[in-house]
C-alpha atoms as a printed R data frame, in Angstrom:
    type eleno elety resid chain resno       x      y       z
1   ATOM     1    CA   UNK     A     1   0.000  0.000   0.000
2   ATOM     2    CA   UNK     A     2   1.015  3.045  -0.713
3   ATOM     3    CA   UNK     A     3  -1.262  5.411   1.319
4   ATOM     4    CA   UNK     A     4   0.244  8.812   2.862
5   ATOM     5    CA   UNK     A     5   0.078 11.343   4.423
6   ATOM     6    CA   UNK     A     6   0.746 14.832   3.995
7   ATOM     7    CA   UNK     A     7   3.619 15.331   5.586
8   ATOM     8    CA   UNK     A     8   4.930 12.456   3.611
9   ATOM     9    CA   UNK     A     9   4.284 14.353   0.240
10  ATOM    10    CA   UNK     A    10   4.746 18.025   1.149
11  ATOM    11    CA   UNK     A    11   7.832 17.595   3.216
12  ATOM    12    CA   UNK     A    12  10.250 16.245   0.009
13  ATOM    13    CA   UNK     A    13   8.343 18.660  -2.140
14  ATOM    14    CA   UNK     A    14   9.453 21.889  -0.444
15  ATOM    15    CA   UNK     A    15  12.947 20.549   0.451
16  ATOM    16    CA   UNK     A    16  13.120 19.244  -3.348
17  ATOM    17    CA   UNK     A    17  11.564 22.362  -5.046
18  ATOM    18    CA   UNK     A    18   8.107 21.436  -6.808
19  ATOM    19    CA   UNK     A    19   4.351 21.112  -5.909
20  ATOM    20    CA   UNK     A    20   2.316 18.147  -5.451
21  ATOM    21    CA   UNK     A    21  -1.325 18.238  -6.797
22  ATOM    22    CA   UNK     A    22  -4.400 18.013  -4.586
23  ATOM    23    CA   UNK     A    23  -6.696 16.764  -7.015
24  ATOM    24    CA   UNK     A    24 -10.808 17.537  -6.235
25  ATOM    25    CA   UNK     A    25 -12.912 14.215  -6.662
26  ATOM    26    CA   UNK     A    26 -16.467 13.564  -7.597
27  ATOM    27    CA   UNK     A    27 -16.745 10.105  -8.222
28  ATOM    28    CA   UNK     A    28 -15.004  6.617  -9.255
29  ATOM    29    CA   UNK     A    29 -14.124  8.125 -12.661
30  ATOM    30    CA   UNK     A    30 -12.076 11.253 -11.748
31  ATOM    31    CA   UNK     A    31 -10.335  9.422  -8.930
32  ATOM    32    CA   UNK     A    32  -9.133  6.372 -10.721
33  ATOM    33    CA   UNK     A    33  -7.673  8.563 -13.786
34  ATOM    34    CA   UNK     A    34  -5.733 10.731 -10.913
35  ATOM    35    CA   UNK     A    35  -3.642  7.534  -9.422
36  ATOM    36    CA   UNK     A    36  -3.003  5.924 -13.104
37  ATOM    37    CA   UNK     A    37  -2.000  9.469 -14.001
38  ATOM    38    CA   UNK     A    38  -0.190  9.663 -10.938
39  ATOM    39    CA   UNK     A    39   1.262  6.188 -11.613
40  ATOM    40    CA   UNK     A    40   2.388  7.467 -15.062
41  ATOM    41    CA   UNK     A    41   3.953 10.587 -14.075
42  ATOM    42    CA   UNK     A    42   6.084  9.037 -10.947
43  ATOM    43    CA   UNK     A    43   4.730 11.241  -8.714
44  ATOM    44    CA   UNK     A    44   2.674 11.649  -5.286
45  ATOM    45    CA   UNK     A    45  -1.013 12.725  -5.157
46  ATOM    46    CA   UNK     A    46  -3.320 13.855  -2.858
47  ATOM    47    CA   UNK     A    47  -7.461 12.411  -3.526
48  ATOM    48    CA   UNK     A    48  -9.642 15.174  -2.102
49  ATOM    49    CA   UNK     A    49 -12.849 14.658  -1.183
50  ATOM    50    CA   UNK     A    50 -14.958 17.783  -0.648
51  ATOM    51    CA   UNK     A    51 -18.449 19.223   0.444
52  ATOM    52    CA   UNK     A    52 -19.758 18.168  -2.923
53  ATOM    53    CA   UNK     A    53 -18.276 15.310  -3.355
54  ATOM    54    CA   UNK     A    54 -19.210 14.203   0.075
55  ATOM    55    CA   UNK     A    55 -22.843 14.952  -0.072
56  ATOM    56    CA   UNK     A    56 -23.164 12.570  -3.176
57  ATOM    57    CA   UNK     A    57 -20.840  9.878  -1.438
58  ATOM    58    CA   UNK     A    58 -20.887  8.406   2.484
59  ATOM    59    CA   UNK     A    59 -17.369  9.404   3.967
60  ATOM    60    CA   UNK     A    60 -17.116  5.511   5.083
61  ATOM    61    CA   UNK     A    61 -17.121  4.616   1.367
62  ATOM    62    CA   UNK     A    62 -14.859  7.327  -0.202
63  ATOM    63    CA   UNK     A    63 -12.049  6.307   2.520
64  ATOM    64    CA   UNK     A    64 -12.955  2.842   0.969
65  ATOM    65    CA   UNK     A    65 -12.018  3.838  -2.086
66  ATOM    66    CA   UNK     A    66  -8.910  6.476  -1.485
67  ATOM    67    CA   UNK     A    67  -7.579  3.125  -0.166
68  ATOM    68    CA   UNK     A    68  -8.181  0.771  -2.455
69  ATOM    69    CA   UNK     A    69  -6.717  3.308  -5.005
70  ATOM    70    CA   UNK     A    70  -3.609  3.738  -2.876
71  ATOM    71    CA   UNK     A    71  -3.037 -0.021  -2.998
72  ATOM    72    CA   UNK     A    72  -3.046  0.304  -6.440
73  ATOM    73    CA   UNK     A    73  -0.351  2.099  -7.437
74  ATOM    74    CA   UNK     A    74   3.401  2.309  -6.551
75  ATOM    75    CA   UNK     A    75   3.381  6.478  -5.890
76  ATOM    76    CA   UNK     A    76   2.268  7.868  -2.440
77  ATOM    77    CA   UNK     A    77  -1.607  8.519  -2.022
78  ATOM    78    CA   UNK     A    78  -2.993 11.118   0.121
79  ATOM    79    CA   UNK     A    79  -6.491 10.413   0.971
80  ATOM    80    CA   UNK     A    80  -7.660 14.021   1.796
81  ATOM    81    CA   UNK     A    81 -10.821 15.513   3.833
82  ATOM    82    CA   UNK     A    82 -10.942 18.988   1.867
83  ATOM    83    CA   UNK     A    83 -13.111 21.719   3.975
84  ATOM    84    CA   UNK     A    84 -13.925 19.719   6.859
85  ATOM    85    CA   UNK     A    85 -16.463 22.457   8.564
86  ATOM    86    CA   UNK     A    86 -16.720 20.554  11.820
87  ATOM    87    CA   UNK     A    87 -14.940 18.693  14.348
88  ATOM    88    CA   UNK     A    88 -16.981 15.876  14.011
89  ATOM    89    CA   UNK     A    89 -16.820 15.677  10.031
90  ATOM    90    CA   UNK     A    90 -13.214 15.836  11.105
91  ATOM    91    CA   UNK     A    91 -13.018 12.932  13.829
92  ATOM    92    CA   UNK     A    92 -15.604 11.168  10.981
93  ATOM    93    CA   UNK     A    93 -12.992 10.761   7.919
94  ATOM    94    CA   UNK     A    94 -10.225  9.645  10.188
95  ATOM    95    CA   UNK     A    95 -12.600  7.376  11.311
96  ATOM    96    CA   UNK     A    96 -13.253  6.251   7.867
97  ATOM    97    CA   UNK     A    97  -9.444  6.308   7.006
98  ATOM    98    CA   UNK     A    98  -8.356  9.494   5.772
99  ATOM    99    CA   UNK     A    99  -5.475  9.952   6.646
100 ATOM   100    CA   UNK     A   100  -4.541 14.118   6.197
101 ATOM   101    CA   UNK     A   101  -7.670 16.563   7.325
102 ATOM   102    CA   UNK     A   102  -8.443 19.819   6.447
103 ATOM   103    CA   UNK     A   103 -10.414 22.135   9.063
104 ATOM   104    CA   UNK     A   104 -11.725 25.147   7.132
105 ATOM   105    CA   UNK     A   105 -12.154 27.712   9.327
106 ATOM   106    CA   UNK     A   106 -11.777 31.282   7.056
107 ATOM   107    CA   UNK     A   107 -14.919 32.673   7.364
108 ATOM   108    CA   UNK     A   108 -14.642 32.432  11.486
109 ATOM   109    CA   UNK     A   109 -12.980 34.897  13.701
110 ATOM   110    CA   UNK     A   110  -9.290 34.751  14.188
111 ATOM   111    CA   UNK     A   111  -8.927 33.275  17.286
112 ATOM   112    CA   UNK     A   112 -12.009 30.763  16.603
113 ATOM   113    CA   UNK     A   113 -10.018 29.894  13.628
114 ATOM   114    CA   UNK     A   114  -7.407 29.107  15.605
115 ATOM   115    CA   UNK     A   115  -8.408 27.737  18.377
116 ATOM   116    CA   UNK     A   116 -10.862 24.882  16.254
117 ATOM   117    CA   UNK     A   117  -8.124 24.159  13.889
118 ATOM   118    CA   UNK     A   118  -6.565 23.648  16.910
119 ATOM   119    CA   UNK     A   119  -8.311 20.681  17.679
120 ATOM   120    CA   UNK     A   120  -8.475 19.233  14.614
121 ATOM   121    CA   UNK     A   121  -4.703 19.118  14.338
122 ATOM   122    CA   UNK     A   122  -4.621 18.126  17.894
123 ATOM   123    CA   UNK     A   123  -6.822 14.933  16.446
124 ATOM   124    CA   UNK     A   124  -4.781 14.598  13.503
125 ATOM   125    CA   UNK     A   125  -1.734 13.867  15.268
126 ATOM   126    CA   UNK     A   126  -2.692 11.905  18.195
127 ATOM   127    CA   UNK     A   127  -3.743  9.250  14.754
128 ATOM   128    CA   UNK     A   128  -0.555  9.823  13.417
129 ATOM   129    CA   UNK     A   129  -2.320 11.626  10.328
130 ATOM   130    CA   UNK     A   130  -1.789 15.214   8.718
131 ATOM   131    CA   UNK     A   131  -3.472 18.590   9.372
132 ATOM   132    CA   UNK     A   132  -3.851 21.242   6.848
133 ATOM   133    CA   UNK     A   133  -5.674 24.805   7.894
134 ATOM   134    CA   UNK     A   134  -7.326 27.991   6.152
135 ATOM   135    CA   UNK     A   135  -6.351 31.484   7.179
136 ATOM   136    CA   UNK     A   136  -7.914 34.266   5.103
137 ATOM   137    CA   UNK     A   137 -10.829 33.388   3.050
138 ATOM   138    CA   UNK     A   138 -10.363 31.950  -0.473
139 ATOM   139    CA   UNK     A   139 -13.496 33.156  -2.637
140 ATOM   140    CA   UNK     A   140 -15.456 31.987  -5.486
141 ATOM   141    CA   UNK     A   141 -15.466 32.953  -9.118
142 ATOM   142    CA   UNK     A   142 -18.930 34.625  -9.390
143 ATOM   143    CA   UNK     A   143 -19.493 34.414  -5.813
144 ATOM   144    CA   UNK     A   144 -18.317 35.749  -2.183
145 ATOM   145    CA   UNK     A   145 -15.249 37.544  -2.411
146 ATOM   146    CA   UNK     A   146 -12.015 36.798  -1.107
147 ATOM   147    CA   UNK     A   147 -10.483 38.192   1.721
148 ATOM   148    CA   UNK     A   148  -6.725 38.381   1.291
149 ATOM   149    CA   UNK     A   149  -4.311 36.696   4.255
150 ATOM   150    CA   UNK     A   150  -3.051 38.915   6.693
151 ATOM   151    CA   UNK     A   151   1.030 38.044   7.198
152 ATOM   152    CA   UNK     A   152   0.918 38.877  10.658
153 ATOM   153    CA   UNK     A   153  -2.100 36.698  11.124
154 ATOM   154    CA   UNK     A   154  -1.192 33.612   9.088
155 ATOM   155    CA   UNK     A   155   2.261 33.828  11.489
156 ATOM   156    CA   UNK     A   156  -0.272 33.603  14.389
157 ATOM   157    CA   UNK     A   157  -2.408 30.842  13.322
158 ATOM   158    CA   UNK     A   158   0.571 28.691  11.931
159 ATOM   159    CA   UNK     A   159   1.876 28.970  15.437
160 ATOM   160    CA   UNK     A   160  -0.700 28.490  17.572
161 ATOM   161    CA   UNK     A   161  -2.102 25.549  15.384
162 ATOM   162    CA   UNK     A   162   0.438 23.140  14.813
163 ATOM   163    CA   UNK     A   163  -0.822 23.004  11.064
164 ATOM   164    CA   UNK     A   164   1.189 20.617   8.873
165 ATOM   165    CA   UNK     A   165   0.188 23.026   5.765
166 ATOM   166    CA   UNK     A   166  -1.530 26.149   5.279
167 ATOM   167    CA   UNK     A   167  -3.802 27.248   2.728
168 ATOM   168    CA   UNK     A   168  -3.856 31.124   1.877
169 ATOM   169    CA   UNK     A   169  -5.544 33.793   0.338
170 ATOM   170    CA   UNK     A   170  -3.026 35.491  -2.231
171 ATOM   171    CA   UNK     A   171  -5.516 36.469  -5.590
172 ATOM   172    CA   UNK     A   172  -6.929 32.769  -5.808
173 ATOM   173    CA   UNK     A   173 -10.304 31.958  -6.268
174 ATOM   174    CA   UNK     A   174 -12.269 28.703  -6.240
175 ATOM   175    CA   UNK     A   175 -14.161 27.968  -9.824
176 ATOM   176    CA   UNK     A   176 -12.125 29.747 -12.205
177 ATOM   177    CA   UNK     A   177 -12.927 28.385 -15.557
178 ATOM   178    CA   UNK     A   178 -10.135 30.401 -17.216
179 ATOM   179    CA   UNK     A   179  -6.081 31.086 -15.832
180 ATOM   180    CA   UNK     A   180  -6.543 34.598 -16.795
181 ATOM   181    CA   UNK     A   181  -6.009 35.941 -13.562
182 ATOM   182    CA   UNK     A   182  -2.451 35.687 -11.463
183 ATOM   183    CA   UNK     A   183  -1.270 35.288  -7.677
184 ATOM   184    CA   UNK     A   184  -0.013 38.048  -5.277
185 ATOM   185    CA   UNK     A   185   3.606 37.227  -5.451
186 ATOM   186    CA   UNK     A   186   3.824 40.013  -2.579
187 ATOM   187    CA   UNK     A   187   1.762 38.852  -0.610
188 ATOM   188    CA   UNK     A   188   3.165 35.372  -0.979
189 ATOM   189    CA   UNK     A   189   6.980 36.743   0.103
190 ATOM   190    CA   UNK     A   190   5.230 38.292   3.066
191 ATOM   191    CA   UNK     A   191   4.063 35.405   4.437
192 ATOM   192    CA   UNK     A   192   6.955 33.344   3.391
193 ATOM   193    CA   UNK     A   193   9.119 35.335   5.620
194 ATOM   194    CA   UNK     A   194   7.145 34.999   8.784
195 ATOM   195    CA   UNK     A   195   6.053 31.319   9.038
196 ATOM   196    CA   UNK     A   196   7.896 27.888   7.364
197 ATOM   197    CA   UNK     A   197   4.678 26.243   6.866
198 ATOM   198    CA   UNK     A   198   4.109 24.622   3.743
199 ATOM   199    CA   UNK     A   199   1.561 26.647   1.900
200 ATOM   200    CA   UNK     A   200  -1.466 25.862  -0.136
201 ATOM   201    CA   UNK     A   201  -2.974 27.541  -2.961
202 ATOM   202    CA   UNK     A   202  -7.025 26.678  -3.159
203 ATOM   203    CA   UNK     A   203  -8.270 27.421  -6.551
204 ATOM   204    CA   UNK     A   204  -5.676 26.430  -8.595
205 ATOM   205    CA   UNK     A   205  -7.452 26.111 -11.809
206 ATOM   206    CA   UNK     A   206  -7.452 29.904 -11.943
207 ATOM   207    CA   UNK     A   207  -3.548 30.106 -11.834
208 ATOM   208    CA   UNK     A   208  -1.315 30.274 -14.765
209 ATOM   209    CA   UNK     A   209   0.248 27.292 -15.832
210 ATOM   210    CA   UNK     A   210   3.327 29.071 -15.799
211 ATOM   211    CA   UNK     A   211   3.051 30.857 -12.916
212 ATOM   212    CA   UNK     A   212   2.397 27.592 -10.978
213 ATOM   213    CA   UNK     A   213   5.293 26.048 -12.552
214 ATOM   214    CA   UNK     A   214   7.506 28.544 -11.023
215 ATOM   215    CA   UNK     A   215   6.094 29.180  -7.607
216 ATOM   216    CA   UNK     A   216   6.322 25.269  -7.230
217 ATOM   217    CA   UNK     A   217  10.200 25.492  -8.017
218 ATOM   218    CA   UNK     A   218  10.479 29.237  -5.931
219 ATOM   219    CA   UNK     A   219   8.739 29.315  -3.190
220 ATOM   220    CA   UNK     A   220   7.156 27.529   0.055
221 ATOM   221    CA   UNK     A   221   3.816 26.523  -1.782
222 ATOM   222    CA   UNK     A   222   4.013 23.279  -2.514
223 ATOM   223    CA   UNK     A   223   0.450 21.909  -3.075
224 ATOM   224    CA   UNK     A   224  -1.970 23.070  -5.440
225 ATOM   225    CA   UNK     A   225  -5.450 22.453  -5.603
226 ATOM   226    CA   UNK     A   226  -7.206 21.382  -8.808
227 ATOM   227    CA   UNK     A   227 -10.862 20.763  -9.535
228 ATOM   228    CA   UNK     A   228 -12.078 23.218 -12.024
229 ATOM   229    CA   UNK     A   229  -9.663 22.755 -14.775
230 ATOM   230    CA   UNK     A   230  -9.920 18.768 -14.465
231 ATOM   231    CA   UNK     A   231 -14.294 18.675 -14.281
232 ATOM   232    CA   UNK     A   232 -14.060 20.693 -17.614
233 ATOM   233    CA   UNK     A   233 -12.223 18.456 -19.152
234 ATOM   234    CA   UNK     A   234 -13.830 15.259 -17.662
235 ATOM   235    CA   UNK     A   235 -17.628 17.141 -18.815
236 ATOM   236    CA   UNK     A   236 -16.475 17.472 -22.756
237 ATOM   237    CA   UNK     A   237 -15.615 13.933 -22.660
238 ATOM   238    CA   UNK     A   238 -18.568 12.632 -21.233
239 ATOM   239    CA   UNK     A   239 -20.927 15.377 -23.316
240 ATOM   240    CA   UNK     A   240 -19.050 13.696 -26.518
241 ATOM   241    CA   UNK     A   241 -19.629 10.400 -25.891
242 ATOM   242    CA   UNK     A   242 -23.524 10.715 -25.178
243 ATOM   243    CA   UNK     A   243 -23.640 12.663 -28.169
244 ATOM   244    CA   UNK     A   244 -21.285 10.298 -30.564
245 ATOM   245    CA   UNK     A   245 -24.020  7.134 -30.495
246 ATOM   246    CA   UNK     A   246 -27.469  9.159 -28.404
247 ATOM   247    CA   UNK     A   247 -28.895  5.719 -28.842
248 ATOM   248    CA   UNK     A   248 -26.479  4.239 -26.273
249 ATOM   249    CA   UNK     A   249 -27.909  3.907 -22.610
250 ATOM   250    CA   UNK     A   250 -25.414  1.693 -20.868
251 ATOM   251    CA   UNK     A   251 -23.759  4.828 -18.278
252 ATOM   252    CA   UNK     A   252 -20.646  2.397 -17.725
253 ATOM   253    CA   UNK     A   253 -20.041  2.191 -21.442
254 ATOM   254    CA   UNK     A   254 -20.173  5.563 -21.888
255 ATOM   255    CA   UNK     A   255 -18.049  6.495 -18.610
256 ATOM   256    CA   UNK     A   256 -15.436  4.361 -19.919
257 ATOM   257    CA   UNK     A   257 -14.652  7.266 -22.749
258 ATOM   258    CA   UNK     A   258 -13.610  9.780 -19.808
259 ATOM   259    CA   UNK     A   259 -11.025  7.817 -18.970
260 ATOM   260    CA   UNK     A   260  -8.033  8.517 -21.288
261 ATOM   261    CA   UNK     A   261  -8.870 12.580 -21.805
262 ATOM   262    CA   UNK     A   262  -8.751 12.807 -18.239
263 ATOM   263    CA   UNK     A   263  -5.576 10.844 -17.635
264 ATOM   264    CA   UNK     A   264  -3.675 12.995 -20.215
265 ATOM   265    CA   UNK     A   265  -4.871 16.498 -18.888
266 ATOM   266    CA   UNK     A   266  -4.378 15.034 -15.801
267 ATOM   267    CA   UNK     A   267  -0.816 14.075 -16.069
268 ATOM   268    CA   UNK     A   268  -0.197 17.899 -18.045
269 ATOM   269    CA   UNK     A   269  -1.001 19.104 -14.888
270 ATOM   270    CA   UNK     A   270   0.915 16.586 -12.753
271 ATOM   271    CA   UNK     A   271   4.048 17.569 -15.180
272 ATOM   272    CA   UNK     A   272   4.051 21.432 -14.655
273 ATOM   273    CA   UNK     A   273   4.051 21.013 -11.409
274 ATOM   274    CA   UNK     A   274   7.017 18.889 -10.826
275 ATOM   275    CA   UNK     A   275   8.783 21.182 -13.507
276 ATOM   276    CA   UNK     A   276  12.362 19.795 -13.373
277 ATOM   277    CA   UNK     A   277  12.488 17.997 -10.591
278 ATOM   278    CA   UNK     A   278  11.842 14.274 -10.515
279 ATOM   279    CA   UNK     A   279   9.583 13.159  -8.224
């Protein structure tokens, strides 16, 4: 088995210089294509199961399948909680074996942020599992607006939490359908220089490829999160093969046709992240 957690990916990434992706799931389909891309590529990746994702799915049976993934494959597998809300959804998905959790607490005062992150790390630990945080609110494309991370603040909370990694609020946004937009490099150095937590960039989809490339090689972030950019290309493939034969009906036949777009923009991504360094 090769099931992590994410310590064991994010440590070697920041002391090696590139980014390991934390890859958004919905179902069966998207996850499987992640670990053979994974597989193909040579490198770690992190299964994240979010809100959505969990409302369609049981907890119990997405840790079933994270794992039975991670047994599959000869690269490290993360299987990720992605904005746990509660300590109980928390204390639920290590109970279903997840084995890094992520406590989003953004839209909460400071020192409730702090203080119930603080428990969930506390949790994380005592399991001998990872604990990844939110300080300053990450916003949505179309939606609430983001409000950018305070350095002095993300010092703070990376202290007082014991976070193994910490997402921030530097010009991301979740559901970008486009990379049009760029990070605050600034803002980024600022925080740099006051905490050594490994940092986490929400909303990937949104940043240049480019840009991502080089922060992965430059600077302290070394996990990006991708949804957007992978469900766009997973929905063409699936809208072209309903529409190739509309007489077909059988859903696993058709599902099957997702599978090799999504493993090659999968491993494009996988590939500018690791830039030059092997992983």
């Amino acid at each position: 088995m090769t099931l992590a957690t994410l310590t064991d990916v994010l440590e070697p990434a920041l002391r090696d210089g590139y980014a390991v992706a934390g890859l958004v799931t919905l179902g069966w389909e998207d996850m499987r294509a992640y670990v053979d891309a994974a597989e193909a590529e040579g490198c770690p990746v992190i299964l994240q199961a979010g809100p959505s994702c969990r409302e369609h799915t049981p907890l119990p049976v997405l840790g079933s399948m994270f794992r039975h993934l991670a047994e599959s494959v000869s690269v490290p597998v993360v299987a990720h909680l992605d904005h746990g809300y509660s300590l109980d959804e928390c204390r639920a998905a290590l109970d279903a074996g997840f084995t890094s959790l992520m406590y989003d607490g953004s839209r909460k005062p400071l020192d409730q942020n702090i203080e119930e992150t603080r428990r969930v790390a506390e949790l994380a630990h005592a399991a001998g599992i990872s604990c990844e945080g939110e300080i300053g609110f990450v916003g949505y494309a179309n939606g609430a607006a983001s409000a950018g991370t305070d350095p002095a603040e993300a010092a703070r909370f990376a202290a007082e939490t014991g976070v193994d990694a910490m997402a921030v609020s530097v010009g991301n946004v979740h559901l970008q359908t486009d990379q049009t937009g760029g990070l605050d490099e600034a803002r980024i150095r600022a925080i740099e220089a006051v905490t050594d937590v490994p940092l986490v960039i929400h909303g990937g989809s949104g940043v240049p490829a480019e840009e991502r490339a080089r922060l992965a090689r430059t600077s302290r972030i070394c996990k990006f999160n991708i949804g957007t950019e992978l469900r766009m290309v997973f929905g063409q493939a699936l809208r072209e093969a309903v529409n190739r034969d509309p007489t077909r009906f059988d859903r696993i036949a058709i599902l099957k046709e997702t599978q090799a777009p999504l493993v090659e923009a999968t491993r494009r991504v996988l590939r500018t992240l690791k830039g030059e360094t092997s992983c």
